[in-house]
N, C-alpha and C positions, 0 to 999 in steps of 0.2 A: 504494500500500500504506500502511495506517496506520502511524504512528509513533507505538508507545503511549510514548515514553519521553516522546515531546514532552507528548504526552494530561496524561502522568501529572505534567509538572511546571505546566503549567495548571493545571490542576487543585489544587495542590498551592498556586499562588500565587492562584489565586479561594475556596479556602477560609481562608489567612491574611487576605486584605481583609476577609473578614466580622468580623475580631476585633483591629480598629484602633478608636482613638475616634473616628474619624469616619464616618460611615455609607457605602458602598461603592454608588455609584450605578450600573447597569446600566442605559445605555437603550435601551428596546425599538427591536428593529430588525424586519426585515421581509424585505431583502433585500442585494443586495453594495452595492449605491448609498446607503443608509440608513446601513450600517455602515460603512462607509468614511468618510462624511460624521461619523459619532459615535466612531471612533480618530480623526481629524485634528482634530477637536476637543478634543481631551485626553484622551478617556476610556481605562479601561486597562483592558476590561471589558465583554461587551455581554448582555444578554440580545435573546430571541428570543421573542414573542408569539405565542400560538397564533393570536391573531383578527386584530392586521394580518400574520401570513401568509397566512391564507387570507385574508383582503382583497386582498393582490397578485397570486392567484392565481385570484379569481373565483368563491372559496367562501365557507361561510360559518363561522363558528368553531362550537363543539358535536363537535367532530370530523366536520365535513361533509365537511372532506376529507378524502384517504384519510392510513391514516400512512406508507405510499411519498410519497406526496406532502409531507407534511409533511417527511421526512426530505431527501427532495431540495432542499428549502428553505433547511433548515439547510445543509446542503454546501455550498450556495450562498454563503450569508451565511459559515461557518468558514473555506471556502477564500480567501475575500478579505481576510481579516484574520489577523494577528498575533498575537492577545490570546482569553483563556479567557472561550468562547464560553458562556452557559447558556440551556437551550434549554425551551419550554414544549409539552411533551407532552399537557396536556389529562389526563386520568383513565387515563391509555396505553392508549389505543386497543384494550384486552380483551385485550391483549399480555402474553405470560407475559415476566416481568421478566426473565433473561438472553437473550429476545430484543429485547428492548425497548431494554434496555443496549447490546449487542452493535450495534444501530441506532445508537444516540445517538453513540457513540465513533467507530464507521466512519465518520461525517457530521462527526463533528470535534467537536463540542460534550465542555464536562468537566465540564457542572452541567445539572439537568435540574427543570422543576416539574410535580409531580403535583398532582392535587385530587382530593378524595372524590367529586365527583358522574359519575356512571356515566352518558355521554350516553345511551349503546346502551338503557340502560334506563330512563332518565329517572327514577333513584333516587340517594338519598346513599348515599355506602356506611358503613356502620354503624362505631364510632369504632374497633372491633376488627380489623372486616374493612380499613380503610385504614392502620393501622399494620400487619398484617402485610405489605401489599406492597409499604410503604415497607423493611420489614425483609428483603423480598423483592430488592428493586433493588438496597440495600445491598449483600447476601451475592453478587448476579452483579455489581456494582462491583469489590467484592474479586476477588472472581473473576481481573478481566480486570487485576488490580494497576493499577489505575486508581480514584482516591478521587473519583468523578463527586461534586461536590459537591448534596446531594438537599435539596430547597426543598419544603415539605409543606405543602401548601395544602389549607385547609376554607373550604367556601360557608357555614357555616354560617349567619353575618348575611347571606348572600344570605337564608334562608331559617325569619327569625327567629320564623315563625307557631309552627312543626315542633315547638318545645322552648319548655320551660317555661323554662329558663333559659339565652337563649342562649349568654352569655358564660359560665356555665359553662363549658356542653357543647362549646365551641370551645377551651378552654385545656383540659380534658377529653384533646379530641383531639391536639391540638395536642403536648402533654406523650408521648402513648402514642407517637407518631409521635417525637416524641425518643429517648425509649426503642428506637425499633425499628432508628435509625440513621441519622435523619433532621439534616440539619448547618443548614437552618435554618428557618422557620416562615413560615408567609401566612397570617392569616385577613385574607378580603377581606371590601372592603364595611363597615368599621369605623365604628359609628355618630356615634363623637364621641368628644375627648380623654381624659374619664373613663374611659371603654372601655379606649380603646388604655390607657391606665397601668393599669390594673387586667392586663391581657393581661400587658405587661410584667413587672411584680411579679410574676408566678404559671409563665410559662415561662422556661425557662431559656439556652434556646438563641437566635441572634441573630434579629430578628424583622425581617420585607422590611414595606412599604409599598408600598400605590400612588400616583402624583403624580403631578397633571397640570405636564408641563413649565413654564410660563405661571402657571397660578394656584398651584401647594403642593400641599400633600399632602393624601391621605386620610387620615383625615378634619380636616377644620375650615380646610381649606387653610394646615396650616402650612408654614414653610417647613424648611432643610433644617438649619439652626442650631438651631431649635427641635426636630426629630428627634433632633439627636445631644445636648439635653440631656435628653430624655424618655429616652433610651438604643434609638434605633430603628438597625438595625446596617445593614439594606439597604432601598435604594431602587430599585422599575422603573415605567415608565411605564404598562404593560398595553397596551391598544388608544390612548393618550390623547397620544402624541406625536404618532405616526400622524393624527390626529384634529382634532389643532391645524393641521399642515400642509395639512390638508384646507381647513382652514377659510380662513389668508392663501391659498391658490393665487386663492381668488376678491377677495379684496384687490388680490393684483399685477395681475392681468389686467383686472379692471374696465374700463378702457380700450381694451377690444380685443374691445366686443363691445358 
């Protein structure tokens, strides 16, 4: 049986880390083996990646897999750890947001990231339509008196042809999505430092990165000193921890083949 009390004080200490001076690093985990390995390492804090879960599962990220599947994931990875879990939903799976929620809490997670693009339809969802179901998530969060803390992600520099101005139309959304009850901000895929500090300056709420473990950050590969003085509040890996380990496995074994 869930224990929202527990839910709700994770919760409660993954939304204070975002509003520390130093940037709150989440690294993407995958499964109980991963995250276990990143709490005995210090961390106090894990995110959960849509694309290396379903890499451990034999899917493909897009929502290939299904969101049972996805959910059983996270349980996987919550039940083996200690620490407030945040977990990447993908666009929620066409999921009306108190079931979506209702998901996310029973699997143990107390932070969650959406994104505008609509796999099912291989569309953005439009700056209005993705702040209402961030405003959506919020109100069944409340609901269950649990402050899932909600990470609001726009592709939009994924898909910089689309818009006349993309940096804009990303802090655009970005901002509407604050407004609807969103606790902190993704735009992925950030082309270079002038960007990010422009972003910066214009929203208000603490703003995630992505970084590769190994080389820094997106973008310009900085590192994490250089994030907390640009004012960058969260750190996750995405697919790119996952990716690095990919990469020594054939390092160590070399010799054995």
């Amino acid at each position: 049986m869930t224990d929202f009390s527990v839910l709700a004080e994770r919760a409660s200490a993954l939304l204070e880390a975002h509003h520390q001076d130093r940037p709150i690093v989440l690294p993407t985990v995958w499964d109980a083996w991963s995250a276990q390995a990143m709490v005995n390492d210090g961390f106090e804090a894990l995110s959960i990646g849509s694309h290396p879960l379903a890499d451990s599962v034999g899917s493909g990220d897009g929502e290939t897999m299904s969101l049972s599947q996805a959910l059983a994931g996270i349980a996987r990875v919550c039940g083996s750890v200690d620490v407030p879990v945040s977990a990447d939903l993908e666009s929620g799976y066409d999921t009306a947001a108190p079931d979506l929620i209702a998901g996310l809490l029973e699997a143990g997670a107390v932070g969650v990231n959406i994104e505008d693009t609509v796999h099912s339809e291989g569309r953005l969802r439009s700056a209005e339509e993705h702040a209402e179901y961030i405003g959506d998530l919020r109100r069944a969060a409340d609901a269950q008196r649990v402050h899932v803390v909600i990470n609001a992600r726009t592709d939009v520099f994924k898909n910089p042809d689309d818009f006349e101005d993309p940096t804009a139309e990303a802090i655009r959304r970005l901002n509407l999505c604050a407004e609807a009850g969103a606790d902190s901000v993704y735009p992925v895929r950030l082309p270079n430092t002038e960007t990010l500090k422009t972003v910066l300056s214009q929203v208000r709420l603490p703003l995630n990165v992505t970084a590769h473990p190994v080389k820094g950050a997106v973008p310009d590969e900085l590192d994490l000193s250089q994030l907390q003085d640009l004012g960058v509040k969260r750190v996750t890996f995405g697919p790119l921890l996952q990716a690095t380990m990919y990469d020594y496995f054939a390092k160590f074994t070399r010799n054995w083949h």
